[in-house]
C-alpha positions in Angstrom: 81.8 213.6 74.4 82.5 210.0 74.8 80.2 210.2 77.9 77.2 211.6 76.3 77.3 208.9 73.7 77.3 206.2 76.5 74.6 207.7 78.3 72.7 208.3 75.0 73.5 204.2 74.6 72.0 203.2 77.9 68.9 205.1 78.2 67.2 203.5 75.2 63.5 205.4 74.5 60.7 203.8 75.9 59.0 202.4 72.8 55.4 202.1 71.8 54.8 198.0 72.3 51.4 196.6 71.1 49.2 194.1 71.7 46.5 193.1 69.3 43.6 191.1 70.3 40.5 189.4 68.6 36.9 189.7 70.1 36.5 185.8 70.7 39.9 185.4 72.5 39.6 182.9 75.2 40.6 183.1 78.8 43.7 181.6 78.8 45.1 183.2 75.5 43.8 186.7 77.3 46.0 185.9 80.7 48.9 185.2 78.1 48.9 188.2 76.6 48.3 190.4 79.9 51.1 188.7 81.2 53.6 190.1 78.0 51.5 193.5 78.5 52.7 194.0 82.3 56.2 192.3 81.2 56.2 195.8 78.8 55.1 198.3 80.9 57.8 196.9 83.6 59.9 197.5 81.5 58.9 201.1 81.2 57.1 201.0 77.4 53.8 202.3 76.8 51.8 199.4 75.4 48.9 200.5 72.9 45.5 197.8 73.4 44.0 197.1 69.5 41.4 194.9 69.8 40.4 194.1 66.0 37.0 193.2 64.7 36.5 190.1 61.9 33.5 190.1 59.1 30.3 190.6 60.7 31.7 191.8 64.3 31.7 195.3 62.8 27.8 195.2 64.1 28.5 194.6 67.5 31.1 197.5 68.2 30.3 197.7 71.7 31.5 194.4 72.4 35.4 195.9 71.8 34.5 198.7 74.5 33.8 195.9 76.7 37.0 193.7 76.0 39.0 197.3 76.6 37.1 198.1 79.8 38.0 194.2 80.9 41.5 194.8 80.1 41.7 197.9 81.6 40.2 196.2 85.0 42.4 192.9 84.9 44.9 195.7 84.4 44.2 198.3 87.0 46.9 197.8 90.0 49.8 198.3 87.5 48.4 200.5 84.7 46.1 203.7 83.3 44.7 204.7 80.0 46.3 207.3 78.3 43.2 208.4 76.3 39.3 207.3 75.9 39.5 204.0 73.7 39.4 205.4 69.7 38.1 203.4 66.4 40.3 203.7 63.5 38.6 201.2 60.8 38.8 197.8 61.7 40.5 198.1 64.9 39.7 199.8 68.3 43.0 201.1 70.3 43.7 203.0 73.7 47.6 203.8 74.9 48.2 202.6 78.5 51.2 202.9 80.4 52.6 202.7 83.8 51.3 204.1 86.5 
């Protein structure tokens, strides 16, 4: 009894982390983030991408597939999509996690 509950204590659920990101994020914000990102999935969490679009960057759609498909190559040693990148209003979103 008192043994399950320690185990149960110690292996705390890998959690769903996120990371949101603009469309006009500069370099050295982006390396910031990643870093966090790997940081997460180290730590053995599945991290979902949202990249969110402002006003008028609702017209250029295709720029977010490109931001994911840049993450997702800056990311590539240590990580793997989950599922094809999905747009839910506003935002654009993919699950990764370790591989």
């Amino acid at each position: 009894m008192k043994e399950a509950q320690k185990n149960r204590r110690s292996n705390k659920a890998s959690e769903l982390k996120q990371m949101r990101f603009g469309l006009k994020i500069g370099q050295g914000d982006l390396d910031i983030k990643l870093r966090k990102v790997r940081e997460f999935l180290q730590e053995g969490h599945k991290v979902r991408i949202q990249i969110f679009y402002r006003g008028r960057e609702m017209a250029h759609k295709e720029l977010g597939y490109e931001m994911i498909n840049k993450i997702g190559t800056l990311l590539e040693e240590e990580a793997v999509f989950e599922h094809q990148p999905v747009m839910a209003g506003r935002n654009l979103s993919v699950v990764i996690r370790k591989k």
